[in-house]
N, C-alpha and C positions, 0 to 999 in steps of 0.2 A: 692830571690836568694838562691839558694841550695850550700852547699859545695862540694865542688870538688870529693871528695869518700865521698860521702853520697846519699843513696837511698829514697825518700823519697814518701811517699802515692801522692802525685800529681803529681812527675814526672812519676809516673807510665800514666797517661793521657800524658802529655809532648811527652816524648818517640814516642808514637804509632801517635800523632799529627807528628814527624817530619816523623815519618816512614809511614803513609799511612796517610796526611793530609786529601786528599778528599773524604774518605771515609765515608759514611756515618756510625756515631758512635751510635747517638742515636735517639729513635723515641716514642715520645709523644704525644697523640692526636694528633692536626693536626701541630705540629709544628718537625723538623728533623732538626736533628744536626752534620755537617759531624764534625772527629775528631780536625782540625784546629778549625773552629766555636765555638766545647766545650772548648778547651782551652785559645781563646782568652776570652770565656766568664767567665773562671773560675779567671782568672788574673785580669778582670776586677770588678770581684763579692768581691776577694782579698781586691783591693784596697778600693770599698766605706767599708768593715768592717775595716781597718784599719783605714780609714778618721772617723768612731766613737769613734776615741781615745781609742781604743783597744789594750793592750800593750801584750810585747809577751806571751804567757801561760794564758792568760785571755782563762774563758769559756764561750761556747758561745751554747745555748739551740737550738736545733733545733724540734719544735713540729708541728711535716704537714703529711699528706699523701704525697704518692708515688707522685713525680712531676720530672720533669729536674731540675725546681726549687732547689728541694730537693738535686739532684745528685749533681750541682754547689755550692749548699752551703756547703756543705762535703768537696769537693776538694780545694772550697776556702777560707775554714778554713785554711786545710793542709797548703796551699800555702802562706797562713799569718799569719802562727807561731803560731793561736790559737788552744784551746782544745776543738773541736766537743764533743756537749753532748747529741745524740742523745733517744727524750723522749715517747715513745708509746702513741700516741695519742687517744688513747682509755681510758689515766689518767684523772682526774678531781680531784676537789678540794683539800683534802687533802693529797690527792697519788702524785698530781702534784705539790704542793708546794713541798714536803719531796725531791723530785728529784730537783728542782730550787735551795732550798736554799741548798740541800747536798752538790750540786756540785758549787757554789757558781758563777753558772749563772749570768750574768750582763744584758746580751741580750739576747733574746729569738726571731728567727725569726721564723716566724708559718704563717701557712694560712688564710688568713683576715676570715674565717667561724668558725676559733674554738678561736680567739683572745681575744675575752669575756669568754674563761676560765681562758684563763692567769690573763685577770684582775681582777678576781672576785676569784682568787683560794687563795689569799691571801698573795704570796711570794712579799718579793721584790725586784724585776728587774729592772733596770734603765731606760730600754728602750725594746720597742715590735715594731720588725722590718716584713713586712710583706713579705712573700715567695715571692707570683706572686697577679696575678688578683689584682691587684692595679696601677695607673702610677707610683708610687712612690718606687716597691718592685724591690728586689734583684734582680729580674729576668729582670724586664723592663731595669735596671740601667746597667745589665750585656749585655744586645744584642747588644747593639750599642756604637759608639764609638771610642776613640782614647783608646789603648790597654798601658796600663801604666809600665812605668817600678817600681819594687818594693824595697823598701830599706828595707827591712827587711834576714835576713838570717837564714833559716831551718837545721838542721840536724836530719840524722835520730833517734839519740837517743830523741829526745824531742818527748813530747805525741802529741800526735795528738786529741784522743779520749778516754773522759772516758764511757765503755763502761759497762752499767748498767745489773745486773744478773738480773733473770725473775724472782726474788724473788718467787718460787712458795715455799719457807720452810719459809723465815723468808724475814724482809727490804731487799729491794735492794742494793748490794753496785758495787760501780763503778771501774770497773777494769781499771787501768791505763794504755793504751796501747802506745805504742810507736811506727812511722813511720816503724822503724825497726821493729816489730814485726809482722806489718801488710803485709809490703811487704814481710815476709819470707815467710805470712801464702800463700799469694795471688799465688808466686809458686809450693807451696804444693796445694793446688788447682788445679792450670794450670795440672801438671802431675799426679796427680792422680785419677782427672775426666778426664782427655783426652780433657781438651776445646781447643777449634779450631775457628781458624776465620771465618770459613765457618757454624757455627752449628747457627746461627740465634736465639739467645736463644730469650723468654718472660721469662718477670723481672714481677711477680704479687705480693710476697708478703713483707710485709709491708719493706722499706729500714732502718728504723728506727732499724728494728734485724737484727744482725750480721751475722746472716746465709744470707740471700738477696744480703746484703751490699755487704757485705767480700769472701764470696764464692763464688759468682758469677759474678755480674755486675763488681766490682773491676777488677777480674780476664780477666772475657769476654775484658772490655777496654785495660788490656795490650797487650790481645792475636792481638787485632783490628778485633772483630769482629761488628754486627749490631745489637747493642741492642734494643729489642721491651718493653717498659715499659709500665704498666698499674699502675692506680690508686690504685686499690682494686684489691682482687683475684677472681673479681665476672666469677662465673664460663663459665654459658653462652657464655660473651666474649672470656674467655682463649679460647675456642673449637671454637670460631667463627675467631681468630684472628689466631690459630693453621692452620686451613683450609685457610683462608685467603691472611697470608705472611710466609704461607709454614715455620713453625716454626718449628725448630728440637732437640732446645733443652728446658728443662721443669723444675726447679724447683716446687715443692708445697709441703706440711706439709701433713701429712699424711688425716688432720682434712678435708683437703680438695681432694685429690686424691678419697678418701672416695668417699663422696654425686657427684665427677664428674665421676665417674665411674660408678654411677646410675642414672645420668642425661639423660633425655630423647636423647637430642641433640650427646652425646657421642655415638649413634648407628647409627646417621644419618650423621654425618661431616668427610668431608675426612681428619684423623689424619695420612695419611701415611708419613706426612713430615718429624713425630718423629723418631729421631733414640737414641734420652738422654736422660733419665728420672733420677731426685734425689730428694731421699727426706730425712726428717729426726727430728727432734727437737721432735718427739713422734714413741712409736711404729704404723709399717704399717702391721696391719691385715693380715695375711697370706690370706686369701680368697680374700682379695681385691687382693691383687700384683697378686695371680693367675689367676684373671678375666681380669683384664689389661694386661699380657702375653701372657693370651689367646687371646683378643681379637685384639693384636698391636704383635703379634712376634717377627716383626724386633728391636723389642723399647728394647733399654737396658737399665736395672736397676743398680743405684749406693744407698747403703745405706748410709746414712753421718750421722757421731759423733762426738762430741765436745763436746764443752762449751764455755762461753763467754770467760773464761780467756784465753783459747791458740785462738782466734780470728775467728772461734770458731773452725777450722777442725781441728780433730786429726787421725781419724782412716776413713777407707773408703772401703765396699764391694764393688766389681767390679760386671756386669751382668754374668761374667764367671763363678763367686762363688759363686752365687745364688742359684744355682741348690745342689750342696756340702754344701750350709752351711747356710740356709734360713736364721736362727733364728743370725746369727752372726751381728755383725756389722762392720767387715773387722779387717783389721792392719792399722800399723800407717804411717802417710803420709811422704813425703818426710823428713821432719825440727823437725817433732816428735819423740823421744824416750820414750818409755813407759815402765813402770815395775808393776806385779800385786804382791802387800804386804799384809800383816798384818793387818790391823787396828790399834792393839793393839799396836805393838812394829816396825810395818816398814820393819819386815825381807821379804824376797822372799818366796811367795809361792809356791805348786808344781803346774804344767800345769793337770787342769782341776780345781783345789779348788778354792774354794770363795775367794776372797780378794779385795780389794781397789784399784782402777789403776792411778798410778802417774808418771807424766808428766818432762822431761827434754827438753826445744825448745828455740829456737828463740821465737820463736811464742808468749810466754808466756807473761800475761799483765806484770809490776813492784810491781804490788801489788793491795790492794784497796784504793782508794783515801778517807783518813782522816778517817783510821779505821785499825791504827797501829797492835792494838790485831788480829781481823781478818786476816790482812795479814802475822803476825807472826805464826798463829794458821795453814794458806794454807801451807804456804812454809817452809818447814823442812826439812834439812837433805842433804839440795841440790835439793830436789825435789818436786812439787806441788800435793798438796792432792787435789784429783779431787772429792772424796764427792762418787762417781760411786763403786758399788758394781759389779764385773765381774767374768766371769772366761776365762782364756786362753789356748787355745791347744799350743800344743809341735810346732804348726809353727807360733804362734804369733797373732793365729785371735781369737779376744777378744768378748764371747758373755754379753750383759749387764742385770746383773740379775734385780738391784734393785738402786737407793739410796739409800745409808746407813741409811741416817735419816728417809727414807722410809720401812725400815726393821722393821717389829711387833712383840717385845718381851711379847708371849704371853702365862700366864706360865711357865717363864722361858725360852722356848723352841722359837729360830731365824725365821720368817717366813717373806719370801717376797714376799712383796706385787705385784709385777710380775706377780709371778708364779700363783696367786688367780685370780689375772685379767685375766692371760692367760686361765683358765679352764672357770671362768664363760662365758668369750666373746666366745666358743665353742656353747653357747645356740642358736638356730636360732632365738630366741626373741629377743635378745640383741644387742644394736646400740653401745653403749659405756658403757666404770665401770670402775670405780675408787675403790681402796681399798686400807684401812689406820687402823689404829689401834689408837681407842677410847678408856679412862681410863675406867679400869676395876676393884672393889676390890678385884676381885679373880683371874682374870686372868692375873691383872696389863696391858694387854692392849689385848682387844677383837677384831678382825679380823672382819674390817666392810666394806659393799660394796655400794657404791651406783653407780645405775644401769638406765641408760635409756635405755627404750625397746621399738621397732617398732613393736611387737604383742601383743595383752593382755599375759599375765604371771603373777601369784602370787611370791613374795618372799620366800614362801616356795618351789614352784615349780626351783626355781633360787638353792636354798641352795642343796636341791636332785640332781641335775645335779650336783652343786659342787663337791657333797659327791662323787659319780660315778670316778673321776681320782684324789680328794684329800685325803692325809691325814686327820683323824679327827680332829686333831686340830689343818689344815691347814683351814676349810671350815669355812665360816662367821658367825659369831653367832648373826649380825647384817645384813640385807639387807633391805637398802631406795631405794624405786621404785623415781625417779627424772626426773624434764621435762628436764635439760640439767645441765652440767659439767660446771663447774667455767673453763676456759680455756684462758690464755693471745692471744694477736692478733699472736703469731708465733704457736702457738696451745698445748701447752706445760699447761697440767694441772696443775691447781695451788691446791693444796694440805690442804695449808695450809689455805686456806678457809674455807676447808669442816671443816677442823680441829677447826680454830675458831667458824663456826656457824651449829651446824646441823639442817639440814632443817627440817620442818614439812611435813615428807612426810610418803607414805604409806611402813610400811616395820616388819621384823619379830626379834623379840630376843627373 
């Protein structure tokens, strides 16, 4: 039961159930779900976690691939009072305990295929509930039925999800999101990608990230459109499923836009269905987005930025501004107010200088769950430190240089790591590069890149192309040739990898 003026993440399903019941809302392998169906089955998903003696604000793990499965147990947390802790299933042993026991998990429902990590990762859980593909699992328990009434009561201030950073600097910690925050985020969505009930999106990457979840699928159900979900982001299928059910709108991470843009099958399959394309959680290569415009013209690009803690959208390039303003990554969305500071002391910077961009929203998590300091350390002043080094024109479109913590004080002298990746990926050798700054005695931290490359290339060959548009003591004085990038399942380099371990690989200093 919801209160009377309260907005809550499941009556967003609710809603479009009573406004377009038979329509068809979702579609998974071979089973479809009109909007009544998902909500009878969410209420009913509700009820058996409550019948495990699950009281209100209990958390409850969810670690599975992309399923309906998946979606119903989201909505039927919402809908009974508990806190969704959605876990990258690409964690194991002691990555996946550190998430169980942080967020102080009791259940864990997961897909009966990975449930021997849970057992074996060490945490402990009370109980491991299984998604689907079992007679006993959430899903089976949710289809059929008398649809129950529930005694429990929601409002939108209560968390819903605590929703975990991609740790790519340091531990993950859990942003504590509230019903309210998500429903702000989900109309900033709605109107500033332009979703429509008609735009037929595929759902591929992982629902577990807040970009999938919250930007899209969320939104797409209150719009009442027809969601297509896939398991994985396997590419082949997107282009076959694209051609198939005339898909028009497209989520993917740049990680993947990539390799489908060089996919054999991308020259053969009728893509003319698209007309929405967004991406976002890494930068998208300038030569790619031009080869995709070239070859799809009708297809309009939206760049999306965020973060976990405003859930995650905050700022958003339209296809109009593409052309004006490539390297940007838009303004701020409907529920966002933004301001570019200081570092140092917080004041306002001028429109084009460096500074930190912090956040004023609805949207915004409460904090992070059971890590007082850190959340006292985000929020100051009235406003949330985003960590994002940017700079902003006089009309508010925000380009993103760096992470701050990703800045290389090298010599004394500020160097972003950006702007180093952006020169070397210029090389036609070069597939991906990451650059970070490695302790140095002289230089306190030396400008290092590691580079996977699709042509033979030496690293010195890599450092001369550098020197050609950098600074001198912008270019690397370290380059690791590497068969591939630490990168989490949303595609977001994890940094702090390379930082802990560097590899043995082939490279120059």
């Amino acid at each position: 039961m919801t209160a009377t003026r309260s907005s809550t993440v499941d009556d967003v399903l609710r809603r479009s159930a009573r406004r377009v019941g038979d329509r068809s809302a979702l579609v998974f392998e071979d089973r479809s779900w009109t909007y009544r169906e998902l909500d009878d089955a969410v209420t009913r998903a509700a009820a058996v976690l409550l019948g495990l003696g699950l009281g209100r604000g209990a958390r409850v793990a969810a670690y599975g691939r992309n399923s309906d499965a998946y979606l119903i147990a989201f909505l039927a947390c919402a809908r009974a009072g508990l806190v969704h802790v959605p876990v990258n299933y690409a964690l194991t042993g002691g990555e996946l305990a550190y998430l169980l026991e942080q967020s102080g998990s009791t259940v864990v429902l997961t897909d009966p295929s990975l449930a021997d990590r849970v057992a074996g990762c060490g945490a402990s859980v009370t109980r491991t509930v299984p998604l689907r593909d079992a007679p006993d699992s959430l899903l089976a328990r949710a289809r059929t039925g008398d649809v129950p009434s529930l005694a429990v009561e929601v409002t939108d201030t209560d968390l819903v999800q605590l929703l975990y950073t991609s740790g790519t600097t340091s531990r993950p910690k859990g942003a504590m999101m509230t019903h309210r925050a998500l429903v702000h985020e989900y109309l900033s969505s709605v109107v500033a990608l332009g979703l429509a009930a008609d735009d037929a999106p595929l759902h591929s990457m992982p629902l577990y990230h807040s970009a999938q979840l919250h930007v899209f699928l969320l939104p797409y159900l209150a719009v009442g459109a027809t969601n297509h979900l896939l398991e994985t982001p396997d590419i082949p299928e997107i282009l076959r499923r694209v051609e198939a059910d005339r898909i028009g709108a497209l989520f993917l991470a740049p990680t993947v836009w990539v390799p489908l843009s060089q996919h054999p099958d991308f020259a053969t399959r009728d893509l003319g269905s698209l007309t929405k394309a967004f991406y976002g959680a890494s930068i998208m290569p300038q030569p790619v987005l031009q080869r995709l415009q070239a070859a799809l013209p009708e297809l309009g690009f939206h760049n999306c930025f965020g973060q976990s803690e405003i859930g995650p959208l905050a700022t958003v390039l339209g296809p109009a501004e593409h052309a004006e303003r490539p390297e940007s990554c838009g303004r701020a969305v409907l529920f966002v107010e933004l301001r570019v500071v200081s570092p140092e002391d917080g004041t306002d910077v001028p429109a084009g200088e460096l500074g930190e961009v912090v956040y004023r929203s609805p949207q915004l998590c409460e904090g992070y769950w059971d890590k007082p300091d850190e959340t006292a350390a985000a929020f100051r002043d009235g406003w949330f430190r985003s960590g994002d080094l940017v700079r902003a024109d006089d009309e508010g479109y925000i380009t993103v240089v760096d992470r701050i913590k990703d800045v290389i004080n090298t010599g004394g002298v500020l160097v972003a790591s950006r702007e180093v990746e952006d020169a070397i990926y210029t090389h036609p050798a070069v597939a991906e590069v990451a650059v970070i700054g490695t302790p140095d005695e002289r230089w306190i931290e030396a400008v290092t890149a590691f580079v996977v490359v699709k042509d033979e290339v030496t690293p010195e060959e890599i450092v001369t192309h550098a020197r050609e548009s950098l600074a001198g003591f912008k270019v690397p004085k370290h380059v690791h040739l590497v068969a591939e990038l630490p990168r989490n399942a949303s595609g977001k380099l994890l940094k702090r990898v390379l930082r802990d371990s560097l590899p043995t690989a082939e490279g120059v200093g």
